[in-house]
N, C-alpha and C positions, 0 to 999 in steps of 0.2 A: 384173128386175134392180134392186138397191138402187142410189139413187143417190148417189155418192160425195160427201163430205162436204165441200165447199170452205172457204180459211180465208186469211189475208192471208200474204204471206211470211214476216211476224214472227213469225203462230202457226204455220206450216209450222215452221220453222226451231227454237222450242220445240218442238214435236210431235215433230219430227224427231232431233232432236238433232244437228241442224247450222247452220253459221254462214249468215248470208243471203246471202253471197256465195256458199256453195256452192247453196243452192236455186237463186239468180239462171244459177248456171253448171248444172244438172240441170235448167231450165225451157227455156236454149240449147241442150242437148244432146238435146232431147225428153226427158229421160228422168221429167220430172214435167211434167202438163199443168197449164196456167196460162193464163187469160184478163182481158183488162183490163175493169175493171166500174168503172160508176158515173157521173158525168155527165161533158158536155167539159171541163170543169176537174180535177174530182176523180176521176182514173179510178185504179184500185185493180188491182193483180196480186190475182187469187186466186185460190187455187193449190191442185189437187185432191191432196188427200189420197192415198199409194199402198194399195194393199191392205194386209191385213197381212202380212208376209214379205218386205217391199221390204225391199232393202240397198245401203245405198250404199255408196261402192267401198273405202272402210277398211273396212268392215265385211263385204262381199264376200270383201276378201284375207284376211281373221282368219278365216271361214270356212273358207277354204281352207287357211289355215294349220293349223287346227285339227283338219283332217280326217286329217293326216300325226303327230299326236302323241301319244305310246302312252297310254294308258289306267291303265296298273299302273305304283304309285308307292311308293318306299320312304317314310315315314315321318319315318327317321332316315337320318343322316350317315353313319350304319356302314353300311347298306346290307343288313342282317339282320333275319332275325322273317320275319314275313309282310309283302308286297304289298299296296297298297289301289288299289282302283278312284276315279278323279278322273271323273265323267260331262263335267267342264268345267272347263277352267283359269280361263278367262275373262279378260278385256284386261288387270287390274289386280288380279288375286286379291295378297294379300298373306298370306292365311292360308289353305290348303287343306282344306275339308272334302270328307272321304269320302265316296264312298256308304254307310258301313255308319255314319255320324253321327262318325267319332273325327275329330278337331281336331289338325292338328300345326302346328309354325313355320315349319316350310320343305316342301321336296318335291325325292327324288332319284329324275330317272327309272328304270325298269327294261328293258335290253335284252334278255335274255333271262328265261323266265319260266316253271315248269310249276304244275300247279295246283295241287299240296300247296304252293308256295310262294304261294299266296292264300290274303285275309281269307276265309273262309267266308261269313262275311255277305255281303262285298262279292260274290262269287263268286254267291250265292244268288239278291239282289237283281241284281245283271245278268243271271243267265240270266231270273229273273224280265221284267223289262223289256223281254229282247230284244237287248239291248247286245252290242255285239260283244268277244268277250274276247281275242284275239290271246294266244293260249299258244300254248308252241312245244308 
């Protein structure tokens, strides 16, 4: 078994991409192990590294959130043409790329959908990958 990589709260907290307050509250909570190091003056939290796939709890619910939000996305405002495939909104997309590479400004969801109204590519490249397509 490899042995995990330990680091002080501050690089926890870079590494991690959260504030040190919250590592400090995920080291109380168990949910990150941490041991005090160093001599009786200078004792140091450090604080083991999670695997990779650990989420913490914004990042948990965004998960989750993400797993309820369709797939196929209009392009434009009108709502016409083909459908494209989004593999990922992501927390702060501001510009939506496709699976099939095309670039738009914004993004209108699709609630109903059949396949001649999908990109081909996008269409192609998902069953490719395995992705799940929700056509009605």
């Amino acid at each position: 078994m490899a042995e995990l990589e330990r680091v002080t709260i501050q690089e926890a907290s870079y590494r991690l991409n959260l504030s040190q307050a919250e590592i400090r509250r995920y080291i109380r909570e168990g949910r990150l192990q941490a041991t005090r190091e160093g001599g009786p003056r200078d004792r140091t939290w450090m604080v083991e590294l999670p695997d990779e796939g650990w989420l913490d709890d914004d990042k948990a619910r965004y998960h989750e959130m993400a797993e309820g939000m369709p797939v196929w996305w209009w392009p434009t405002e009108a709502k016409t043409g083909i459908a494209h495939y989004i593999l990922d909104v992501g927390i702060e997309e501001t510009v939506p790329v496709y699976l099939c590479g095309l670039v738009s400004d914004n993004l209108w969801a699709v609630s109903r959908l059949t396949e001649d109204q999908c990109c081909p590519i996008c269409l192609k490249l998902a069953r490719e990958q395995g992705l799940p397509l929700n056509l009605d």
